[in-house]
PATI-404961 format. One record per residue (C-alpha): x, y, z. Coordinates in steps of 0.2 Angstrom, whole numbers, padded with zeros to 4 digits, always signed. Example, Ala and Ser with C-alpha at 12.3 -4.5 7.8 and 13.67 -1.06 7.14 Angstrom:
residues 2
+0062-0022+0039 +0068-0005+0036 
//
This chain:
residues 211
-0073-0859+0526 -0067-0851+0510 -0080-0845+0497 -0077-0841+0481 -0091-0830+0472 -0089-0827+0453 -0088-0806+0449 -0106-0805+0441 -0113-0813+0454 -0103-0803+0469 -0107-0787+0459 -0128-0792+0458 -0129-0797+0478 -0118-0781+0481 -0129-0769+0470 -0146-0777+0479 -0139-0773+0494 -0134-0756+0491 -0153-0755+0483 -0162-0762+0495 -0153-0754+0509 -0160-0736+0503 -0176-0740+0502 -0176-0751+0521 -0173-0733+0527 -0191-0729+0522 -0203-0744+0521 -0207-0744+0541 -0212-0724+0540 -0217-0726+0523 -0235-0724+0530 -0232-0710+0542 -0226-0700+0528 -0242-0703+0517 -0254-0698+0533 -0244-0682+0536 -0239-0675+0519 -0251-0684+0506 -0268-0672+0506 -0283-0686+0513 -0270-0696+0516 -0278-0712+0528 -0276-0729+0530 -0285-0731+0512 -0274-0723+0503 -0261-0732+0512 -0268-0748+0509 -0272-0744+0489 -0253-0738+0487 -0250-0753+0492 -0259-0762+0483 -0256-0755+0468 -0238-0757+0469 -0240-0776+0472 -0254-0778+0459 -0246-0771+0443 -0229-0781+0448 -0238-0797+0448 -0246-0794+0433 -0230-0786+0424 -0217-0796+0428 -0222-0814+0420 -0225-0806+0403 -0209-0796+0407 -0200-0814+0410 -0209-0819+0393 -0203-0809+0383 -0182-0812+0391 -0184-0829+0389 -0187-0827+0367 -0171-0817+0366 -0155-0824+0365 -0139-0819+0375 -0138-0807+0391 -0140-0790+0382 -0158-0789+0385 -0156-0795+0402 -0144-0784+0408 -0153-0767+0401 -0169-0773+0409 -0158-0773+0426 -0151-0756+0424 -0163-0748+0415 -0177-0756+0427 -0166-0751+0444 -0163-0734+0439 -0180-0729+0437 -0184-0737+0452 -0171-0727+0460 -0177-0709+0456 -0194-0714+0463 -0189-0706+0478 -0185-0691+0471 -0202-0690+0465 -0210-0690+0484 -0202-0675+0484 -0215-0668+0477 -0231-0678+0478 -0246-0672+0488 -0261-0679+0481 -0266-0698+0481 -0266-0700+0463 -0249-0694+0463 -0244-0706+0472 -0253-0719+0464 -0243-0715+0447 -0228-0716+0456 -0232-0734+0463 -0236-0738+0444 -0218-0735+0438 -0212-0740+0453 -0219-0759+0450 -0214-0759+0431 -0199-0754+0435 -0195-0763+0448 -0203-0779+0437 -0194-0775+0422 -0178-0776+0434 -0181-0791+0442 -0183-0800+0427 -0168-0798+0419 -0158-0800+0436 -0166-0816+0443 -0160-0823+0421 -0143-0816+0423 -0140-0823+0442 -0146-0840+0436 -0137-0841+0423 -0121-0836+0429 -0122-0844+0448 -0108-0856+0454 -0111-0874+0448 -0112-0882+0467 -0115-0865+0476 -0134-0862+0469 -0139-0865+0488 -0125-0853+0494 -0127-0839+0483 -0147-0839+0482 -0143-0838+0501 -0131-0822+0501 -0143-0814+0489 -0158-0815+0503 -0146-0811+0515 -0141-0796+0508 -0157-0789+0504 -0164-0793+0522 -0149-0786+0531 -0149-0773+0522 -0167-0767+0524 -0166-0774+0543 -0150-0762+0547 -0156-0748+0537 -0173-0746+0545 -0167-0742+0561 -0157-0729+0552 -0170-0723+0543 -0182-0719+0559 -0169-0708+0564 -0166-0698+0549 -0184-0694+0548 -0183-0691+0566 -0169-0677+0566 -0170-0671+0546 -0187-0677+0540 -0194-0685+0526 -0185-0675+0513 -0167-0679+0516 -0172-0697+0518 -0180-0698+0503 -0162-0689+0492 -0153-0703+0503 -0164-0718+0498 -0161-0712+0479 -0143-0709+0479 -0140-0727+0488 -0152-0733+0475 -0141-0723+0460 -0128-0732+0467 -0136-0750+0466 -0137-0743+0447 -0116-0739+0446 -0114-0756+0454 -0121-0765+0439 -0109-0755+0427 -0096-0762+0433 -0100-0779+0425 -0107-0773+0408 -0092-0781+0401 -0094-0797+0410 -0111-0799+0405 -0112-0794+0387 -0095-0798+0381 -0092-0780+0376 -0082-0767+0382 -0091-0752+0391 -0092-0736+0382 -0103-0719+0383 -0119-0722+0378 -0117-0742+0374 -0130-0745+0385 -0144-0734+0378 -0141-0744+0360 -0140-0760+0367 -0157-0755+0375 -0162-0750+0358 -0156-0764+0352 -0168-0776+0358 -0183-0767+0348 -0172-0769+0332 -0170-0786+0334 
//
């Protein structure tokens, strides 16, 4: 069977998948690194990380969907996604340098709104621009996409630890995540209606203030 996917919506189930795959290569011995490298790292500060992370998402994201929903057109959506993805995406250069638990902790802070303020805008844009009659289809691929993504790259990502530790893993979780970022670039012009050029994006974030 033939499927025919619109290019903003191929270009948002690619970029999650890209995304989502860097960080699968960390979530199952996300844990180990904490007890081994964090200083009083235990399942307390495992479970707070955790929470934390889950906690400020919830309680951002709504207000973050809020506020979309008042502007009109995709500008404001689409520099939530990028904006949001890409600082979700130097996170993990960050555990690059953490050792304490509050360290952590901020990091799991910007790690929520970020990943919030992304979500946002992507689930808007996605829904707007899905494929009358596919809605079933492509809300399918999207899930896919993450899920495979994340199932395949956590057997990949016990190995890296395994044989070049947590460092490594951590560069290659945000350069796939950097990538997730470039992936969304690509359809600047779809979504907005104007054509990509250096430093569009940071005014059209700008923009959104001046309103």
């Amino acid at each position: 069977m033939k499927l025919s996917i619109n290019r903003i919506i191929k270009y948002l189930i690619l970029s999650d998948l890209i995304f989502y795959a860097g960080w699968g290569l960390i979530n199952p011995i996300f844990a180990i690194f904490i007890v081994e490298k964090i200083q009083g790292g235990d399942l307390i500060v495992i479970g707070t990380a955790t929470s934390i992370y889950w906690i400020t998402m919830s309680l951002v994201r709504i207000p973050l969907g809020m506020f979309l929903d008042k502007r009109r057109g995709e500008k404001d959506d689409y520099a939530f996604t990028v904006l949001g993805l890409l600082l979700a995406a130097l996170i993990p250069f960050g555990y690059l340098y953490i050792t304490l638990p509050w360290h952590l902790y901020v990091l799991q802070v910007i790690y929520a709104c970020s990943m919030a303020m992304s979500l946002a805008g992507w689930s808007a844009i996605f829904t707007r621009n899905i494929d009358k009659g596919h809605e079933a289809t492509e809300w399918s691929l999207s899930a896919t996409g993450y899920s495979l993504g994340t199932g395949v790259a956590g057997i990949i990502g016990g190995y890296t630890v395994e044989k070049f530790g947590f460092n490594p893993t951590f560069i290659g979780v945000g350069i796939l995540g950097l990538i997730g970022v470039i992936l969304l670039l690509v359809i600047k012009q779809d979504v907005t209606k104007e054509k990509w050029v250096p430093g569009s994006f940071y005014f059209s974030f700008k923009e959104l203030f001046n309103k």
